[in-house]
C-alpha positions, -999 to +999 in steps of 0.1 A: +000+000+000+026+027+011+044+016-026+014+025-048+010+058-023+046+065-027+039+063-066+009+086-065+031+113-045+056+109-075+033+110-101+016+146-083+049+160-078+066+152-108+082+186-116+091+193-080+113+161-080+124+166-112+133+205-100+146+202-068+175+181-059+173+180-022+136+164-030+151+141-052+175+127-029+144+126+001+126+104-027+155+084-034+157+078+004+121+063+005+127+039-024+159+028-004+141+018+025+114+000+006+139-020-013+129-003-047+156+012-072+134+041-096+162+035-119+162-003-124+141+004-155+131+035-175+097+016-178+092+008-140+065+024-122+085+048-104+109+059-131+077+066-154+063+086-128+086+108-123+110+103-154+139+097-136+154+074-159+159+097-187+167+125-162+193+105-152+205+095-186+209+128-200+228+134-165+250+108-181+255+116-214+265+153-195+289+132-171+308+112-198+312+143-222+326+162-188+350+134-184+359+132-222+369+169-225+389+167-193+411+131-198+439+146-216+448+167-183+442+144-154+444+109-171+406+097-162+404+111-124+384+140-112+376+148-079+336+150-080+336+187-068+352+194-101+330+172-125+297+190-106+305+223-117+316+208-149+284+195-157+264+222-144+284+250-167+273+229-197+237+224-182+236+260-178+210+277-160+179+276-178+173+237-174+172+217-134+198+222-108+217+190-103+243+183-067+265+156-062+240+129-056+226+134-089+261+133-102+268+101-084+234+083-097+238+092-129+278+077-129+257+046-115+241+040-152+272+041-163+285+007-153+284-009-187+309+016-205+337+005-183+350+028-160+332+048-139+344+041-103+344+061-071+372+062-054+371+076-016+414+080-006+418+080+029+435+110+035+432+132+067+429+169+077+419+192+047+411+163+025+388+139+043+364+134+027+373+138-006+356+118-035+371+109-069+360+097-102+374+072-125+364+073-158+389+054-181+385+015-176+420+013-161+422+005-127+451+023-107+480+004-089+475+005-050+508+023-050+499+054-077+465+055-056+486+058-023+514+085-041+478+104-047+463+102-013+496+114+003+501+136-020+466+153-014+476+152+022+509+169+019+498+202-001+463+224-014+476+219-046+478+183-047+515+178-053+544+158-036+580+150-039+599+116-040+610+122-007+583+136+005+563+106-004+590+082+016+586+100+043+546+097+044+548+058+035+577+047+048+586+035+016+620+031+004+633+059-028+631+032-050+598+021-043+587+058-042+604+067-078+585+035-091+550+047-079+557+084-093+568+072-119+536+051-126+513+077-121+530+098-148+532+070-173+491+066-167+486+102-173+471+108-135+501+131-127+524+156-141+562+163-138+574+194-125+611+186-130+632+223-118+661+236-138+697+224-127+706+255-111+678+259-089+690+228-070+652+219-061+638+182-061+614+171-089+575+175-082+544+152-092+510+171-096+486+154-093+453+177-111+428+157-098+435+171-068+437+211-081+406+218-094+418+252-106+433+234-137+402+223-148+376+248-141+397+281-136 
């Protein structure tokens, strides 16, 4: 009973879900809780009352071309921050708001195109917290995804030295130079290697974690 009353209050308030994403996320709640996903099915009763599965598919469509334009400078990682304000500069302002939930569901339709993860690094002060998205079907090593979380740790700009990094892992230079030198061979990072005469150690940025690069 409270299912077909749930899909009344959908079908009523169709353009205030479809408006509003704190509502959304409230509905989205309820269909937790009764066990039912509106997004299972474009043809389900709750997705054709409120037409969240196209919504969401657009959202998509919007995600992926975000994630397209942006590969060549961060390698297929963007912190979610980053790819929300993406999305919503080429939504523009005449259509729905979307927030970071909406961002997250719509990633979840994504599935089949390979790709497409979360990633949560454990990192503490300024950066707990922090969410990132994978969109290239390449998993990354354990030890480029631990050079990333210390190196979001160890600066705003998301940026960390060899020995910098062996310090915050305890790793061995070797082992250190080999996960640097990963991340920049899979395109997550970028060398900031100092002229001779300044006598300074090489960098690795890491612009998933400065989202100034990619939305000025």
């Amino acid at each position: 009973e409270f299912r077909t009353r749930l899909s009344e209050v959908a079908a009523r308030r169709r353009q205030d879900v479809t408006r509003d994403p704190t509502l959304r996320a409230h509905f989205h709640q309820m269909c937790a809780a009764l066990g039912v996903d509106p997004l299972a099915s474009t043809k389900g009763a709750f997705a054709a009352a409120l037409g969240l599965g196209d919504f969401y598919y657009e959202l998509g469509v919007q995600v992926v071309e975000a994630c397209m334009a942006t590969t060549p400078i961060n390698g297929g990682v963007i912190d979610l921050r980053d790819l929300l304000r993406l999305v919503c500069r080429r939504r523009g302002s005449a259509v729905a708001p979307v927030d970071e939930d909406d961002v997250l569901r719509a990633i979840g339709t994504l599935k089949a195109l390979g790709g497409y993860e979360i990633l949560r690094p454990e990192a503490g002060g300024r950066e707990r917290g922090r969410t990132l998205v994978r969109s290239v079907p390449r998993a990354l090593d354990s030890a480029v995804t631990a050079a990333l979380e210390a190196a979001a740790a160890a600066s705003p700009e998301g940026c960390i030295s060899r020995a910098e990094l062996c310090a915050a892992k305890g790793w061995p230079e070797a082992r250190a130079a080999a996960a640097l030198g990963e991340a920049l061979e899979q395109g997550v990072a970028w060398l900031d290697a100092p002229s001779p005469e300044e006598g300074l150690e090489a960098r690795v940025y890491f612009p998933c974690l400065s989202g100034e690069l990619l939305t000025g």
